[in-house]
C-alpha positions as CSV (number, residue, x, y, z in Angstrom):
1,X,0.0,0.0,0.0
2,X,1.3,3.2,-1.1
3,X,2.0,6.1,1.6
4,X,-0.4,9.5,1.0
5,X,1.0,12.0,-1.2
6,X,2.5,14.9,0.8
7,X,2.0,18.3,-0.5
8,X,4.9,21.1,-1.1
9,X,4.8,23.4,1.6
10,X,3.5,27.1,0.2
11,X,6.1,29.6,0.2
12,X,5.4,33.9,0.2
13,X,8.7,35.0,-0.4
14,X,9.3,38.7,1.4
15,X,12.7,40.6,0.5
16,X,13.0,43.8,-1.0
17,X,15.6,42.6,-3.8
18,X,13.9,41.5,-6.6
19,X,17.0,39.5,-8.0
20,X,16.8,37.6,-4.7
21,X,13.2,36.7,-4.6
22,X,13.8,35.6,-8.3
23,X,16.7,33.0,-7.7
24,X,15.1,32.1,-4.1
25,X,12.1,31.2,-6.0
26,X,13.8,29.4,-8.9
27,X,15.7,27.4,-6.7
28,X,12.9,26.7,-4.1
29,X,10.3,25.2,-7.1
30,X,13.5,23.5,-8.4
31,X,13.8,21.8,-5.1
32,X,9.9,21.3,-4.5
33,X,8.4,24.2,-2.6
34,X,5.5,26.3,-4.2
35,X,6.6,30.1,-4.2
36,X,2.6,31.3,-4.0
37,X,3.8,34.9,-4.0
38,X,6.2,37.4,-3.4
39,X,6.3,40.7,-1.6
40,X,9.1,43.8,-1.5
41,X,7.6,45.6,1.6
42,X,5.5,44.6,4.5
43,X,2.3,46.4,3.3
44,X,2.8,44.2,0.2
45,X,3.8,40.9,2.3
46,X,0.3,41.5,4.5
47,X,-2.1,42.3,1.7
48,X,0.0,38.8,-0.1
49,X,-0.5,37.1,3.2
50,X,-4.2,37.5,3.3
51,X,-4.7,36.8,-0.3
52,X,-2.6,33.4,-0.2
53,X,-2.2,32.1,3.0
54,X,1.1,30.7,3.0
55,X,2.4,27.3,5.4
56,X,5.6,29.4,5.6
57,X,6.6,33.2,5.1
58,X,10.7,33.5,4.4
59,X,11.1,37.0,5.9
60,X,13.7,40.0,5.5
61,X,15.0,42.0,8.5
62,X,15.2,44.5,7.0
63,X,12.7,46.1,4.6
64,X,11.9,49.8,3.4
65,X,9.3,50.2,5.5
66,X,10.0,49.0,8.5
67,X,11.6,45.7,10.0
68,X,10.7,42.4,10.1
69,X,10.0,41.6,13.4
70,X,7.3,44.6,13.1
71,X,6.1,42.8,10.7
72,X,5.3,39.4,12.1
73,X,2.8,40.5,14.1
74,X,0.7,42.0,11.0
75,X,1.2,38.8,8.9
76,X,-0.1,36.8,11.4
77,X,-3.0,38.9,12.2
78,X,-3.9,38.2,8.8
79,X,-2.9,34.5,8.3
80,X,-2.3,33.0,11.5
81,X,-1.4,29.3,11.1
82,X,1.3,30.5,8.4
83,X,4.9,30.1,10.6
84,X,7.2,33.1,9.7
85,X,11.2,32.3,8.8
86,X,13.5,34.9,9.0
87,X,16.2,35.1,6.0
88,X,18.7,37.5,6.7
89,X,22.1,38.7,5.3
90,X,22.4,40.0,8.8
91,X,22.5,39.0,12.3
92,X,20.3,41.5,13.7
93,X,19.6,40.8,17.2
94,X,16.1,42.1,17.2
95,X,15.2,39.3,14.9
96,X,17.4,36.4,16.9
97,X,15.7,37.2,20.1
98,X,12.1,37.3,18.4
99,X,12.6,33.9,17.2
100,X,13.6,32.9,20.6
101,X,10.6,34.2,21.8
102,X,8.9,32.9,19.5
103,X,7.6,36.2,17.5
104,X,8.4,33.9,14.2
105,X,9.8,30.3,13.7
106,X,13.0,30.6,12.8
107,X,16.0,32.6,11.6
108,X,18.4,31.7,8.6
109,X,21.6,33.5,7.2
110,X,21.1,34.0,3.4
111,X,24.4,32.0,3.1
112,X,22.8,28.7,4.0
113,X,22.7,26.1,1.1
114,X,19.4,25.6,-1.1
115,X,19.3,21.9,0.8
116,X,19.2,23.3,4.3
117,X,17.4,25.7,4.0
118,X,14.5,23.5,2.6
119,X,15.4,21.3,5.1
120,X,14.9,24.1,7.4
121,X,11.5,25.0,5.9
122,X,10.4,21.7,6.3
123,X,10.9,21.3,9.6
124,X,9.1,24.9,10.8
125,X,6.2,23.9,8.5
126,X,6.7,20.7,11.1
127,X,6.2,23.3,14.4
128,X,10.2,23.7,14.8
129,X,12.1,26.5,15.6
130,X,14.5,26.8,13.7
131,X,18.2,28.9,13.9
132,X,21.3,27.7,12.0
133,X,24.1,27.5,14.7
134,X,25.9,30.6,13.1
135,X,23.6,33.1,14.1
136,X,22.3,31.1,17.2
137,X,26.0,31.3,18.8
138,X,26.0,35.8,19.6
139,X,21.7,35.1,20.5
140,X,23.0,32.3,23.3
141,X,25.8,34.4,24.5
142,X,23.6,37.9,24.7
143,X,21.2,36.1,27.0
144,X,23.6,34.5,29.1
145,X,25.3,37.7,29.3
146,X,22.4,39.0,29.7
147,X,20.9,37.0,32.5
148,X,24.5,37.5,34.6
149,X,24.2,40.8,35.2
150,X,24.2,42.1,38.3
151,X,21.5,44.4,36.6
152,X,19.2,41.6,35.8
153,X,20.3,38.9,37.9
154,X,18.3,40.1,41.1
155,X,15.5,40.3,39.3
156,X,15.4,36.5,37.8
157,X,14.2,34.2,39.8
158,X,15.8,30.8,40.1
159,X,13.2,29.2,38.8
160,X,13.7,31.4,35.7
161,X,17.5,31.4,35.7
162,X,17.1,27.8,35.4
163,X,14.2,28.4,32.5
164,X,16.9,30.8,30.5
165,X,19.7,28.2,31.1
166,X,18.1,25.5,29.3
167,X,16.7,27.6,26.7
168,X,20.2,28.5,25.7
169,X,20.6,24.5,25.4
170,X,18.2,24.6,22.4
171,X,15.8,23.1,24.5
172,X,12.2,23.1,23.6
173,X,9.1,23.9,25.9
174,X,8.1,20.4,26.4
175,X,11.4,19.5,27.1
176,X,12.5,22.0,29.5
177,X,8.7,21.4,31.3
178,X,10.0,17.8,31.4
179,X,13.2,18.8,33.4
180,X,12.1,21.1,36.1
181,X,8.7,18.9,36.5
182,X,6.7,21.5,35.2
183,X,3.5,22.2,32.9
184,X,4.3,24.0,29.1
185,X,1.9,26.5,30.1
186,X,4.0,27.6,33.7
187,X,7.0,27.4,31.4
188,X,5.7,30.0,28.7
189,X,4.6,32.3,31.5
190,X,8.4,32.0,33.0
191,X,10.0,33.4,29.7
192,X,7.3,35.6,29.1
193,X,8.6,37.2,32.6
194,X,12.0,36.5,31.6
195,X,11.5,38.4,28.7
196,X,9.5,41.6,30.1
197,X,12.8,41.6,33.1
198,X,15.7,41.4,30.9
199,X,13.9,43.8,27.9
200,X,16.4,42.2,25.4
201,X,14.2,44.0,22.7
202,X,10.9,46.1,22.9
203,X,9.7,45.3,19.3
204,X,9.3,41.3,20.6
205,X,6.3,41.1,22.8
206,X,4.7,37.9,21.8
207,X,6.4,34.6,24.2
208,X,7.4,31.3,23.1
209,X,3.9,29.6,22.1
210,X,6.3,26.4,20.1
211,X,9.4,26.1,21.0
212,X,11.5,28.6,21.9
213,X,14.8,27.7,19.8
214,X,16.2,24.4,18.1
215,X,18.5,23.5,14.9
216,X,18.4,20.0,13.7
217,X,21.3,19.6,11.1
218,X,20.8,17.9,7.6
219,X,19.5,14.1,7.6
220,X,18.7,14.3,11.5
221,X,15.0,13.8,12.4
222,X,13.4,16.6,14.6
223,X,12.0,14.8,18.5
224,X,7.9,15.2,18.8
């Protein structure tokens, strides 16, 4: 008996280069992914949203008017089960830390190869989060450093130091409920106050809903 069919995940491509979205989408339906539209600002990438509906959005930092991060928000006020993918020439920290929070899915340097990053696509159509380990590494360190503070670190609780140290394992919400013996739902409130004590960024208010960051590296299989 032959296994279902699975469908290409539907891609809105969202970058304000137009060569870029043209070889992005070329080598995207090469691979197998259906580019359902494109989009050089946010106002475009919303009203595109609406109209298609995307599974996944690949998302610029930096657009002309405004950033991504702003713009997650409006794209999923308008299509809410599409997962948002950040893919960035730049590691702007804004961005890392809304992925961590889980203000989108994922975040991707734009020198990642056409297999991992379809691959990566994949997997946050899956529920993932996902960030490459290049642009994870200065996100993991600006927490920690972040969380040792003598500025922030009476104002953690141990209970949420413990939360932030095994976020910057990569762990995911179920996981790190499983260590500290804890429900996913007392977990999102912890980094939702971790968040709102630290104030890594202003522009990130929405809290880790999936989870909150995690990479799994070609041919490995993501855990349920």
């Amino acid at each position: 008996m032959s296994s279902p069919e699975v469908s290409a995940p539907r891609a809105l491509l969202v970058d304000d280069h137009e060569l870029v979205r043209l070889s992005t989408r070329v080598a995207l339906e090469h691979a197998g992914v259906d580019v359902v539209g494109e989009a050089g600002t946010i106002a475009e990438a919303v009203d595109a949203a609406a109209l298609t509906r995307p599974d996944i959005v690949l998302l610029d930092v930096r657009l002309p008017d405004g950033s991504g991060v702003d713009a997650c928000p409006r794209i999923r006020a308008v299509s809410p089960k599409s997962r948002i993918l950040f893919l960035s020439a730049y590691q702007d920290e804004a961005a890392m830390f809304a992925t961590a929070f889980a203000v989108a899915d994922g975040y991707i340097l734009k020198d990642i190869g056409i297999q991992d990053l379809v691959q990566a696509i994949g997997l946050t159509v899956r529920g993932l989060s996902v960030v490459t380990p290049k642009a994870r590494r200065p996100m993991v360190a600006r927490l920690l450093s972040a969380a040792e503070s003598d500025h922030a670190a009476h104002k953690l609780s141990q209970q949420e130091r413990r939360t932030l140290a095994f976020v910057a394992q990569g762990k995911t919400n179920k996981e790190i409920a499983a260590a500290m013996g804890l429900s996913p739902t007392t977990v999102k409130n912890y980094l939702s106050r971790i968040f709102q004590k630290m104030g890594v960024t202003r522009r990130a208010e929405a809290v880790a809903s999936r989870s909150p960051l995690r990479y799994q590296p070609p041919g490995s299989e993501p855990k349920e």
